[in-house]
C-alpha positions, 0 to 999 in steps of 0.5 A, a space after each residue: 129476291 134480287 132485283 133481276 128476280 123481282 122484275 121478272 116476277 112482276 112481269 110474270 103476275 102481269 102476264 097472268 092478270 092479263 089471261 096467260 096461264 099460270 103454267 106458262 108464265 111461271 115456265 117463261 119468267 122462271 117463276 114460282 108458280 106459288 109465289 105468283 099464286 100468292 102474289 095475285 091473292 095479296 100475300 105481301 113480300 117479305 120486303 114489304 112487310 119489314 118495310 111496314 114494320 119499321 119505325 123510320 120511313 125510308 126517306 128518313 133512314 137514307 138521311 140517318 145514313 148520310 149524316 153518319 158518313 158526313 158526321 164521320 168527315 168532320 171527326 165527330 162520329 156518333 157512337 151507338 147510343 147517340 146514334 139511337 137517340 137522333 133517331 128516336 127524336 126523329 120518330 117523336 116528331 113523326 107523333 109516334 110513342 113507340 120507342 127504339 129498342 137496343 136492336 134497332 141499330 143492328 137491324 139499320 146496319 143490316 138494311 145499310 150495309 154502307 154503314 157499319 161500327 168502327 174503332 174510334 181513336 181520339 185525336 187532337 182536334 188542331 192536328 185533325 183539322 191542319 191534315 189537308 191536301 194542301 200541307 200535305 204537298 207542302 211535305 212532299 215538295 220538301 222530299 223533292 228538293 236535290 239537298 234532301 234527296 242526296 241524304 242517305 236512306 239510313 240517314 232519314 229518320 221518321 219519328 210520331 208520337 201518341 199520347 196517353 191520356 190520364 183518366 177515362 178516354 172517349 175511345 170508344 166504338 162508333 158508327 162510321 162508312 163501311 169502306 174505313 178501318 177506324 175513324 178518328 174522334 176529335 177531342 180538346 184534350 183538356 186533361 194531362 197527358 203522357 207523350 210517348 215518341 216513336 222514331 224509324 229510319 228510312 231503313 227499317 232500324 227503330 230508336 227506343 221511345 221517348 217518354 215525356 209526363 207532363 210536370 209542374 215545374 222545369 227541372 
């Protein structure tokens, strides 16, 4: 029930319990009259009864919620089963034994619908934590020089790389804010790598790429 619905139906039980006909209230408040019937007889709603069931209080998983979109900010997105375990230390403080089950976190999805599973994709933590504002004006000031701004578009060339890594990766799916695509996961990148580079004009041509593997000795 919406919240404009919900007010209206607290309005129309008060009326009743004041004296007015249940006929008239639900008329006037555009009610059911066998919902008001049983409100007044005790029957709870469904809001109050998944309420009571669930493990967390509110307060608690409005906290849960907060720190994923914070954890998100700082590349350290928690994965679905970190994710439960917070939660179940949260819920051994409150005294509890019970235990979350697997469906826990799609049934907290559903009541947090600001939160939802993404992508994560591994990245270099120095390069995650260099992309700030300010570097990012350091770049455009550049473009903005006349030296720059008098070479040709099909003269500009952007080029990335992305790389490989040997092994296992941690890519892997995370909780992260609703409004994201994907999310990017700081890694040390200890292990050997494989650098793959991608370069584009300003006019659409594209380079073929430039594969570096990592070697012992310089050739």
């Amino acid at each position: 029930m919406q919240l404009a619905a919900q007010f209206r139906a607290a309005q129309a039980i008060e009326e009743v319990k004041r004296g007015r006909s249940l006929r008239s209230a639900s008329k006037g408040y555009q009610v059911d009259r066998l919902y008001i019937t049983r409100r007044i007889n005790g029957v709870r709603t469904k809001q109050e009864v998944d309420k009571a069931r669930q493990k967390l209080s509110r307060v608690q998983e409005e906290a849960l919620a907060n720190w994923v979109i914070v954890q998100g900010h700082l590349g350290y997105a928690p994965p679905h089963s970190r994710f439960r375990l917070y939660a179940q230390r949260l819920l051994i403080n409150n005294g509890s034994p019970e235990r979350l089950g697997k469906g826990w976190v799609a049934r907290f999805l559903r009541r947090y619908p600001e939160i939802r599973t993404l992508k994560g994709t591994t990245i270099d933590y120095r390069r995650l934590n260099s992309a700030s504002p300010a570097s990012t004006n350091v770049l455009f000031d550049r473009f903005a020089l006349p030296e720059v701004k008098a070479i040709k578009w099909r003269h500009r060339f952007n080029a990335d790389e992305i790389g490989v890594m040997e092994g296992m990766g941690e890519n892997a799916l995370v909780l992260g804010e609703a409004l994201r695509k994907a999310i990017f996961l700081k890694d040390a990148f200890k292990r050997e790598w494989i650098t793959i580079i991608a370069c584009v004009s300003a006019d659409g041509r594209s380079l073929l790429p430039f594969v570096i593997f990592s070697g012992v000795n310089v050739q």
